[in-house]
C-alpha positions as CSV (number, residue, x, y, z in Angstrom):
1,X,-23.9,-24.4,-52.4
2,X,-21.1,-25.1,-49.7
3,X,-18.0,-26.0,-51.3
4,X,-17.1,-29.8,-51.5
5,X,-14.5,-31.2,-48.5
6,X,-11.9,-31.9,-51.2
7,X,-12.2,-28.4,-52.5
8,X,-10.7,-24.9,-50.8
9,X,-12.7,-21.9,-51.6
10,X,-10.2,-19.5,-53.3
11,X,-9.6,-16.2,-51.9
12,X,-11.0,-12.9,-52.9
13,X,-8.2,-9.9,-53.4
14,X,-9.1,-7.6,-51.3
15,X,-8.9,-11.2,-48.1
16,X,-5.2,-11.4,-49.6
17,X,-4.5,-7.8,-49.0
18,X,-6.4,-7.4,-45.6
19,X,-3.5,-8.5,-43.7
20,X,-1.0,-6.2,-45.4
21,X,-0.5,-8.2,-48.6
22,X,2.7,-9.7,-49.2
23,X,4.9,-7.0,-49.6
24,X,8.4,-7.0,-50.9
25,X,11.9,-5.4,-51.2
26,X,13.5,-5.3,-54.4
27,X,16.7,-4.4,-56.0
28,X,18.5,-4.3,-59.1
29,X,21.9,-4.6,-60.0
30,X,23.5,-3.8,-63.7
31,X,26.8,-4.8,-64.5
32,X,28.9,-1.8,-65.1
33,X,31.0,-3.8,-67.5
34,X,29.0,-5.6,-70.6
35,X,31.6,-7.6,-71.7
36,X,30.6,-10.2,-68.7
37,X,27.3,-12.6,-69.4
38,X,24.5,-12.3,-67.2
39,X,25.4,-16.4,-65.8
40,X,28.9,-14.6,-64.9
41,X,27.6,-12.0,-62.9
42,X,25.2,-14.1,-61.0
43,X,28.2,-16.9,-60.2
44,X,30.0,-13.6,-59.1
45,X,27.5,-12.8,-56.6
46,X,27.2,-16.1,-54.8
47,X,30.5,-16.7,-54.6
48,X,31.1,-13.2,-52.7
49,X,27.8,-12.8,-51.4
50,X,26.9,-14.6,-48.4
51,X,23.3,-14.1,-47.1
52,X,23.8,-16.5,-44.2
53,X,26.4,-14.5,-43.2
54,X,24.7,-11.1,-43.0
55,X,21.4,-12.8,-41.7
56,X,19.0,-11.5,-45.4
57,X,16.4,-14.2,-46.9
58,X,16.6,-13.6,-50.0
59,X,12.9,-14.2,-51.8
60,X,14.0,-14.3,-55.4
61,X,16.9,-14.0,-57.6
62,X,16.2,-13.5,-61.2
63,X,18.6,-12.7,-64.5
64,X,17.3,-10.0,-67.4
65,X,19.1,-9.3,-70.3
66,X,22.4,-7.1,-70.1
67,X,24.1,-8.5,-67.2
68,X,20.9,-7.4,-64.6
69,X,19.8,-9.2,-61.8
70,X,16.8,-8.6,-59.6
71,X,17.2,-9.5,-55.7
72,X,13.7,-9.8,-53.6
73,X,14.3,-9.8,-49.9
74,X,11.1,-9.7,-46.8
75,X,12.2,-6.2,-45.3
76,X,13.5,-3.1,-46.0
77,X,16.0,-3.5,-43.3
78,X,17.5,-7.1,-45.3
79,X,17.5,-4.7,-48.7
80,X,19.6,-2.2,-47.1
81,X,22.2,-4.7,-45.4
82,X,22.4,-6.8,-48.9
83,X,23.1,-3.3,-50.6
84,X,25.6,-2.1,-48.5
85,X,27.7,-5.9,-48.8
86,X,27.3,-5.9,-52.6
87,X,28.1,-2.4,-52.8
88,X,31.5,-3.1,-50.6
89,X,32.3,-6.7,-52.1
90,X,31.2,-6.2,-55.4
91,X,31.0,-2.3,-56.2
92,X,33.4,-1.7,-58.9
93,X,31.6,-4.4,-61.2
94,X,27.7,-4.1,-59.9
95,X,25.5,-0.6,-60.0
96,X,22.8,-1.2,-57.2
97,X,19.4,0.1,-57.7
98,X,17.1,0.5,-55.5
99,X,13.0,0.1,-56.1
100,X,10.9,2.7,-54.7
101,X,7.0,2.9,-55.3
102,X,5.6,5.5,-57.4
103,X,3.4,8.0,-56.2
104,X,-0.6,7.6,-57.1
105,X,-1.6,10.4,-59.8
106,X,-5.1,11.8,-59.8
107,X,-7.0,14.0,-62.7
108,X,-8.5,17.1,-61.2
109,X,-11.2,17.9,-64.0
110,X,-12.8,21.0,-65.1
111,X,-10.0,23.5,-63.5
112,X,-10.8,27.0,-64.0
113,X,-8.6,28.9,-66.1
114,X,-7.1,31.6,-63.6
115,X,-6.2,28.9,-61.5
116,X,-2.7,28.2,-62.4
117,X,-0.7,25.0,-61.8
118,X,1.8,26.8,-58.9
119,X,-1.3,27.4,-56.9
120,X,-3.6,24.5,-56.7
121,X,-2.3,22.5,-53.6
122,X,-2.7,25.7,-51.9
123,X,-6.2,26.0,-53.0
124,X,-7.2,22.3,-52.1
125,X,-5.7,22.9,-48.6
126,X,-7.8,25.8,-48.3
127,X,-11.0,24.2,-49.4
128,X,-10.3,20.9,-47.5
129,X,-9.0,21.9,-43.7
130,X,-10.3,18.3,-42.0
131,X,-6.8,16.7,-44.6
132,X,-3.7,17.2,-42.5
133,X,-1.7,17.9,-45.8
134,X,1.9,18.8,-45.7
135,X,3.8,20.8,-48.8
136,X,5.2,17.7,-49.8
137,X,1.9,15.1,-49.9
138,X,-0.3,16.7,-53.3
139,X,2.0,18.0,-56.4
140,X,0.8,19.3,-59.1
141,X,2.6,18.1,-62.2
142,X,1.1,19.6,-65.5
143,X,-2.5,20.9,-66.4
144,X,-3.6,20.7,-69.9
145,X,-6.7,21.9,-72.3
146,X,-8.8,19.6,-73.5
147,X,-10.8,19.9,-76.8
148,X,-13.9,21.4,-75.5
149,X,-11.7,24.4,-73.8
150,X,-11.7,23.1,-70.1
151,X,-8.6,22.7,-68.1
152,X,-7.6,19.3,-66.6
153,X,-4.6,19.2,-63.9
154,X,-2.5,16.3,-63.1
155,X,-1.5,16.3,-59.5
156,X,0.4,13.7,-57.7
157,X,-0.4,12.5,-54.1
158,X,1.9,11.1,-51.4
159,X,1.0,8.1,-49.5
160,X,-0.1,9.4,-46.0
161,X,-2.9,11.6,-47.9
């Protein structure tokens, strides 16, 4: 059934994130002194903090409870700039914080016993020589025992794996 003319067919997820997704830049700043409200450090921040003036859009401005305030900007390069002005204008009262992604964690069942937790990304870079891996892209975290005596290991895997 085509859809109607007055009607828009609504997007799928995986059409939104084709193109990238909309991604953004975030960071959080805590107010290193609690006396102050969280309206009094936000009126603080616009009246020292410009971003006309060092050329950031920012995307969002919201106010959580103990004086934080999270900042949304389009680029990494606009986050940086808008931390280094706060942090030079406003540093003595504000804590910046920046927002990084975490890293994806995978369960590696059924783990043999002798293999211990030091040794498994060598192992999966010997098994697997097609993945480019470096020492820093698969970590394994912990391993644990489950109730029918196997071994499961966490392992954590960077972003270009």
């Amino acid at each position: 059934m085509p859809p109607s003319k007055g009607r828009r067919r609504r997007k799928l997820f995986s059409e939104v994130l084709k193109d990238g997704g909309d991604e953004r830049y975030k960071i959080t700043l805590n107010a290193k002194d609690n006396n102050k409200s969280r309206e009094q450090n936000k009126l603080q921040l616009k009246k020292d903090i410009n971003p006309t003036d060092i050329k950031v859009g920012i995307k969002a401005l919201k106010t959580f409870r103990f004086g934080r305030i999270l900042i949304e900007a389009g680029s990494e390069e606009e986050i940086n700039s808008l931390s280094s002005a706060i942090s030079a204008k406003c540093g003595e009262q504000l804590e910046i914080i920046k927002h990084t992604l975490r890293k994806p964690r995978l369960i590696i069942y059924n783990v043999p016993e002798e293999i211990k937790t030091e040794n498994i990304t060598t192992i999966i870079r010997a098994q697997n020589p097609e993945i480019a891996l470096n020492g820093e892209d698969v970590v394994a975290k912990f391993r644990y025992k489950t109730r029918k005596g196997n071994y499961n290991t966490f392992i954590e895997v960077g972003p270009q794996t």
